[in-house]
C-alpha positions as a Markdown table, in Angstrom:
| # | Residue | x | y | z |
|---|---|---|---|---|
| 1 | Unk | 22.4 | 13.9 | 17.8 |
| 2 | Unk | 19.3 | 11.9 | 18.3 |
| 3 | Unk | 19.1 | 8.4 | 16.3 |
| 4 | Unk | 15.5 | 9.4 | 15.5 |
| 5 | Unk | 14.2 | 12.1 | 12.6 |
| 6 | Unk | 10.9 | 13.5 | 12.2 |
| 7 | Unk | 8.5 | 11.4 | 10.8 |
| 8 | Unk | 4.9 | 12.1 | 9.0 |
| 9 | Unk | 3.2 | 10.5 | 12.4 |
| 10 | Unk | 3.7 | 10.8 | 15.7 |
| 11 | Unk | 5.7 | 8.3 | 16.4 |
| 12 | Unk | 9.8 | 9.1 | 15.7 |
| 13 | Unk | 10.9 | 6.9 | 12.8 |
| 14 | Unk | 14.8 | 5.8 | 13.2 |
| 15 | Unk | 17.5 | 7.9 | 10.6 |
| 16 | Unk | 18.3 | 5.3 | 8.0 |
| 17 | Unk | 14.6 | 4.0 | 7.8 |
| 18 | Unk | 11.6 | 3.0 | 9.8 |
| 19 | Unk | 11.7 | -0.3 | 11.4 |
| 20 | Unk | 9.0 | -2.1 | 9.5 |
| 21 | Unk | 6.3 | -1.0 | 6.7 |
| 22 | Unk | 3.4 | -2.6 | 6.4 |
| 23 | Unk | 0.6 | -2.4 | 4.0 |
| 24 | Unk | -2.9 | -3.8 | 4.3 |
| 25 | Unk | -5.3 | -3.5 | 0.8 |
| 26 | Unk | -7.3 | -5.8 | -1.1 |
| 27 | Unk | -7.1 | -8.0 | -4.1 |
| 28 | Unk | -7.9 | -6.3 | -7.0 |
| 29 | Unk | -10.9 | -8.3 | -7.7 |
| 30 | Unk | -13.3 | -6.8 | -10.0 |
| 31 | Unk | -16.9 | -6.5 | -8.0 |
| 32 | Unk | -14.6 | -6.2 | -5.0 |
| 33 | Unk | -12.8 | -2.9 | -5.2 |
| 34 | Unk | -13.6 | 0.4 | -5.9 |
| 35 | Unk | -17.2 | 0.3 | -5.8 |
| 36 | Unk | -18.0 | 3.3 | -5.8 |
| 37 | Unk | -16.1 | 4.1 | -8.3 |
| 38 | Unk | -19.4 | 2.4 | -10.1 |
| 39 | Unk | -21.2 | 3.2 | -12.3 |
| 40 | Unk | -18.7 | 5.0 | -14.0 |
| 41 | Unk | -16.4 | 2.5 | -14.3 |
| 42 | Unk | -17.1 | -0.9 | -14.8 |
| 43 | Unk | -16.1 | -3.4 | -11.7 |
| 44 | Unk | -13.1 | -4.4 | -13.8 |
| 45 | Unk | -12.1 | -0.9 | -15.0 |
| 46 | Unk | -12.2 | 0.1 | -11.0 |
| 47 | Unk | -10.2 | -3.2 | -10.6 |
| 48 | Unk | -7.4 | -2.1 | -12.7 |
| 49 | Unk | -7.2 | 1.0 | -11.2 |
| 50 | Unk | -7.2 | -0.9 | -7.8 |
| 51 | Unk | -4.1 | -2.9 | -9.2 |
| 52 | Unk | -2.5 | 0.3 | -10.3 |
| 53 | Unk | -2.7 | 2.1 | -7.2 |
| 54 | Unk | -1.4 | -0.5 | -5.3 |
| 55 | Unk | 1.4 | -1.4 | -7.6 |
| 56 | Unk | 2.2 | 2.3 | -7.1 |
| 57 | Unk | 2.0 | 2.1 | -2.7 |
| 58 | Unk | 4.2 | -1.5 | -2.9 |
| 59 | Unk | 6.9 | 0.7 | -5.4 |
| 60 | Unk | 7.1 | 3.3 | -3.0 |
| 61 | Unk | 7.3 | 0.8 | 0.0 |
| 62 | Unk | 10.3 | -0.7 | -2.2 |
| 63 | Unk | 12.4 | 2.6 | -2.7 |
| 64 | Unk | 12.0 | 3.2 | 1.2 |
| 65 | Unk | 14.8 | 2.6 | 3.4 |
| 66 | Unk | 13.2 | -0.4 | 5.8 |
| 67 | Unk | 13.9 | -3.3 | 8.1 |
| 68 | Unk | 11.2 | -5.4 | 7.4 |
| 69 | Unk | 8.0 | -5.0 | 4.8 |
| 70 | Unk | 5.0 | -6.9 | 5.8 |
| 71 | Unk | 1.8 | -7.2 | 3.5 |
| 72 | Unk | -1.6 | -7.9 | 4.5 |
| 73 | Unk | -3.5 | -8.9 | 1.9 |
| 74 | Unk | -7.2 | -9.8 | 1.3 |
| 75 | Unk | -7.9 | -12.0 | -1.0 |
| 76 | Unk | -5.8 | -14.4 | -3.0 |
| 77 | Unk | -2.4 | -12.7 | -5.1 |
| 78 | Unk | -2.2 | -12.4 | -8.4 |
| 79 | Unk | -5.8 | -11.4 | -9.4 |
């Protein structure tokens, strides 16, 4: 049996979780996010939907099976 499954890339990720996840987005910074998303939204309307969305990706980083979870992060946390 191989110590490897089939992963969504090319790369084989190890059975019992990948060896590091890492996520790279932007503070949720109203004017600075989801632009384009403008002029239906207002910036901070697209901003909260920003924060939502990556609330949601750092939850599902959290319930996978990993080694180590790194995030990148532009911009200052908390906003």
């Amino acid at each position: 049996m191989s110590a490897y499954g089939s992963g969504a890339g090319s790369a084989p990720v190890p059975v019992g979780g990948a060896g590091t996840l890492i996520v790279v987005a932007k503070a949720p910074v109203p004017g600075r996010v989801k632009t384009r998303l403008t002029p239906h939204f207002t910036p901070r309307q697209a901003a909260e939907l920003a924060r939502a969305a990556l609330q949601d990706t750092l939850d599902a980083v959290l319930a996978t099976p990993a080694r180590r979870r790194v995030l990148y992060l532009d911009g200052a946390p908390g906003h």
